[in-house]
N, C-alpha and C positions, 0 to 999 in steps of 0.2 A: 684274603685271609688276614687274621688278626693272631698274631701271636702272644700269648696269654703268659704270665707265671703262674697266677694263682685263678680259682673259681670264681672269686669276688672279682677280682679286676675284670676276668672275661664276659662275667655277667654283664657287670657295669658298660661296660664299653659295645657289647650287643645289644642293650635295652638303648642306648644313646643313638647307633647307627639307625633301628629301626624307625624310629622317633625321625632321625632326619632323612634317612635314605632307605627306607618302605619296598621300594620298586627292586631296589639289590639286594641279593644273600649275601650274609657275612658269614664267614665261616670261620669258628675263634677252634685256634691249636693249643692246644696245652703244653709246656713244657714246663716240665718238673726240674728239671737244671738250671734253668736261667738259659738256657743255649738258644740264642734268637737266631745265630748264624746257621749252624747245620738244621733246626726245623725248619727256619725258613727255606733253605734248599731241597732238603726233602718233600717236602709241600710243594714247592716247586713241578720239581719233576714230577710228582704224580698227577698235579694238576695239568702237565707237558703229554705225557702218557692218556690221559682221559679226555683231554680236546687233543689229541691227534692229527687232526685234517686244520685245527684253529693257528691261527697267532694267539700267544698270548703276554699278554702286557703286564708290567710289574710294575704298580704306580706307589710311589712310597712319597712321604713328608721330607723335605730335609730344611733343617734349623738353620738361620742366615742371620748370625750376631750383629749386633749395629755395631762393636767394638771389637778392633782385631784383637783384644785376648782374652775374649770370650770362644775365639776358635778352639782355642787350648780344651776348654770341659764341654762345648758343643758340637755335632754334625760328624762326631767322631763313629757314632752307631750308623749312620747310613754312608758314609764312606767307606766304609769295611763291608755292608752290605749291599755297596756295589762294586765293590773290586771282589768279595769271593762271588758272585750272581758271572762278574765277565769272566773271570778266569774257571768254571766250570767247564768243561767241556761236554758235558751232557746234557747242557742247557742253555736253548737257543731264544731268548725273551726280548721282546723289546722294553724296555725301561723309561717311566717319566719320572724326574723327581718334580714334586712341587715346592718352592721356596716357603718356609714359613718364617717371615721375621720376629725375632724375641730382641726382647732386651732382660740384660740381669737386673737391672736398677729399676723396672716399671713394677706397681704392686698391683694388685686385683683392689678396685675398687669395692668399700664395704656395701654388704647388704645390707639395703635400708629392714625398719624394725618393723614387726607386722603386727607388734599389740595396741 
């Protein structure tokens, strides 16, 4: 699942997944609050309730600063996203995070001009 704020972002973000992973469904949630934390867990458990007899796995990103005080404004969303997921008690998941390193100070290299 992919947790959405708005249409355009969930769009954007499903158009991109199919593009690279074709073979998997994504399934984008909408939430109209901003509340990443409780849709996430309700998504959860239903997805817990509807594989039944399955495991299932919770694979999320998590931000890995090159400089300890970029800890401060980073990785801050999936530390809370794994301590409410453990501390649920009606949800029994196994969890992977993946490391993704950033830096504050790297820029996106510009696109070359196409005229």
């Amino acid at each position: 699942i992919h947790v959405a704020f708005d249409l355009d972002e969930g769009a954007k973000v499903k158009e991109k997944w199919e593009h690279y992973v074709s073979d998997i469904p994504l399934q984008i949630v909408y939430s109209e609050y901003r509340d990443l934390i409780g849709t996430t867990l309700d998504e959860i458990k239903k997805i817990q309730k509807a594989w039944d007899n399955d495991n299932v796995t919770v694979v999320f990103t998590e931000r890995v600063p090159s400089n300890w005080f970029e800890y401060l404004v980073h990785n801050q969303t999936a530390a809370w996203l794994y301590w409410a997921i453990k501390s649920d008690p009606d949800i029994d998941v196994q969890m992977i995070s993946i490391p993704n390193k950033i830096s504050m100070f790297t820029r996106a290299s510009p696109t070359p001009s196409t005229t």
